[in-house]
N, C-alpha and C positions, 0 to 999 in steps of 0.2 A: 567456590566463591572467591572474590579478590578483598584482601581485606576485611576478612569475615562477613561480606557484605554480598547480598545474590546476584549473580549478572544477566540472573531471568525474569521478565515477570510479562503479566498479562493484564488489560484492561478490564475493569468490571465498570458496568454501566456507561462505555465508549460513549453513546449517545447523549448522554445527560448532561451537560456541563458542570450542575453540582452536586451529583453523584460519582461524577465520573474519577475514578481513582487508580494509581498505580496498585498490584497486586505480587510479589516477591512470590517468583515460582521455583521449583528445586528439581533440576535434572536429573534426578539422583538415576534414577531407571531410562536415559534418555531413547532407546533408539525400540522400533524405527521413527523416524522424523523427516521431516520434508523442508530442506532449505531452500529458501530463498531469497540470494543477495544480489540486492537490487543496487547496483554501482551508474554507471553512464546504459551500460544495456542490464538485460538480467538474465540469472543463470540460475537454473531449478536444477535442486539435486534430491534425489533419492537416498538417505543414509541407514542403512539395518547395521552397521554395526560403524567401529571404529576403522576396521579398515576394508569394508564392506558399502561401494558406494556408488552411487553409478547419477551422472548428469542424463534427466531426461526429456528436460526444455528449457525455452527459455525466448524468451525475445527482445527485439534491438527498441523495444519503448520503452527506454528508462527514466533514469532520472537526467541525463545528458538530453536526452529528448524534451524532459520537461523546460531544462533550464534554454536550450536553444530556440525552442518556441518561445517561451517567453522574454526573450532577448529582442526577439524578430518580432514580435507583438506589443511590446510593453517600452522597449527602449532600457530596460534595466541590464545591469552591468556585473552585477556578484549573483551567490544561488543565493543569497544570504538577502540580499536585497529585494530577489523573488518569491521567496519565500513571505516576507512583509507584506510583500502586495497582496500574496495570495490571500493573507491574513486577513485582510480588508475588506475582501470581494467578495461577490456574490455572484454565485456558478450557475443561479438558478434565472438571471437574467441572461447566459449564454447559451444554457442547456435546454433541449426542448423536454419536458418531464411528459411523464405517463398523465399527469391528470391536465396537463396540455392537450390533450390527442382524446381523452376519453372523459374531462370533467371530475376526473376522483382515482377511486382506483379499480382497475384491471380485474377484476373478481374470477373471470373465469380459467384465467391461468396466474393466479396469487399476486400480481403485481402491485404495488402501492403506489400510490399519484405520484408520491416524490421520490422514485425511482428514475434514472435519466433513461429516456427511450432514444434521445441521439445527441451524443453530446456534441458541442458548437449548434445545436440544429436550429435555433431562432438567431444565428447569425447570418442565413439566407433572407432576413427582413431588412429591407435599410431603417427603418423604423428603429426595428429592436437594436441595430449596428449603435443607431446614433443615441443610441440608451445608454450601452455597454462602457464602463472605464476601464481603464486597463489595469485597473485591480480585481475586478469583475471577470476580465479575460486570463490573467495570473492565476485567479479561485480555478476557470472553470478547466487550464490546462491542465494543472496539478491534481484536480479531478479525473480528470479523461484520464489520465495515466495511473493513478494510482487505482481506481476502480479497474482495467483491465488486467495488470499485474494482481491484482484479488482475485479476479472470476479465471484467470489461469491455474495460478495457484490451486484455487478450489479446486478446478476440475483435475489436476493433477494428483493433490491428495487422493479425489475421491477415486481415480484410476486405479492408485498405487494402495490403495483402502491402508493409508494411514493417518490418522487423529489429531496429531502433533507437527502446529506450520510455522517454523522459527522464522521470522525475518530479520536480517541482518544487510548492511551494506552503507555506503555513505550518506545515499539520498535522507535517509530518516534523521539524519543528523538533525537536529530541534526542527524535525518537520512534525510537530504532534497532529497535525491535521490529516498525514498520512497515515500517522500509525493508529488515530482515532480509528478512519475510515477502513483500516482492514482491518480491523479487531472487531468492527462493527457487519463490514461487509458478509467474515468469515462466520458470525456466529447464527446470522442472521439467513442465510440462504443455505445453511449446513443442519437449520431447527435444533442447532447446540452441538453436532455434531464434531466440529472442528471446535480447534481451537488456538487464536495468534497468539504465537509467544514472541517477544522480542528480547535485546540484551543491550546493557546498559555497554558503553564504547563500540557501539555496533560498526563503526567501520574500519574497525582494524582485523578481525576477523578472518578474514583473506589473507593480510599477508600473516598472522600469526601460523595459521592451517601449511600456508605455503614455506615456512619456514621450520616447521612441526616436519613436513614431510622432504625438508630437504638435509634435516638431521636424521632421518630415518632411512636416506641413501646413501649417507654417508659415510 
């Protein structure tokens, strides 16, 4: 801990607004664990031990991706500023959902209405275009990329058959939106199986690891 204080915890009730609460986790047993730091691209890593580690994906949609589309969409000028927007939007005016396409939800392969089935996909309407603000389109960015960095994740854990998905990196910096959403993504299509851990100063992380191992060659 820093400070006698945990630099782990996990969401309970992600989905709830007033349920939804912070939860102080204890690494005490930490590995094996599945990082991923999600910076301008993201980098997934396999860790079984301390110095037992191995990078097994990762891709160039980060949080750089978020912030550049919504720069070229939105006109906004800080992440800090897109982030606001995003605050405000609504994704479900950009995204085409599952009970768009079928009325409800998906029954025969478990999907719920308000699952995204493409996201931007009701922006092929000029109708629905001249709906959309560009807080709307802020929500539905930060969406579309947080949602695919979850269903990677997931499927990486489930690869790697480990339980434990730390996320760390700058994008999360007071993005609660994001970290709602994979805490929610992860528990939710894993039937409890996983589970999102995060840490409080989550983006320094990197270079602490980087500097941890550069006293270690020295």
């Amino acid at each position: 801990g820093f400070n006698g204080q945990s630099q782990c915890f996990y969401l309970e009730n992600p989905k709830d607004p007033e349920r939804c609460q912070k939860i102080p986790y204890t690494l005490q047993n930490p590995y094996p664990l599945l990082l991923v730091n999600i910076g301008s691209g993201v980098s997934i890593l396999a860790v079984y031990s301390q110095t037992d580690f191995k990078r097994i994906s990762g891709t160039s949609l980060g949080g750089g991706t978020f912030f550049g589309l919504c720069c070229l969409l939105t006109g906004c000028s800080t992440f800090e500023e897109a982030l606001e927007m995003a605050a405000l939007g609504d994704s479900t005016k950009v995204d085409k959902l599952v009970r768009d396409i079928y009325g409800g939800d998906y029954e025969r392969f478990g999907l719920p209405g308000y699952a995204v089935a493409s996201s931007f996909g009701n922006m092929m309407s000029k109708e629905r275009r001249d709906l959309a603000s560009k807080e709307d389109l802020a929500r539905a960015t930060l969406i579309t990329i947080t949602n695919n960095i979850g269903s990677l994740a997931r499927m990486c854990a489930v690869n790697e058959n480990i339980s434990r998905v730390v996320f760390v990196g700058n994008f999360l910096r007071i993005n609660t939106i994001s970290i709602k959403l994979l805490a929610y993504a992860l528990d939710y299509w894993s039937k409890g199986q996983l589970k999102a851990l995060f840490l409080e100063h989550e983006g320094y992380f990197g270079a602490v690891g980087a500097l941890l191992e550069l006293l270690n060659t020295t």
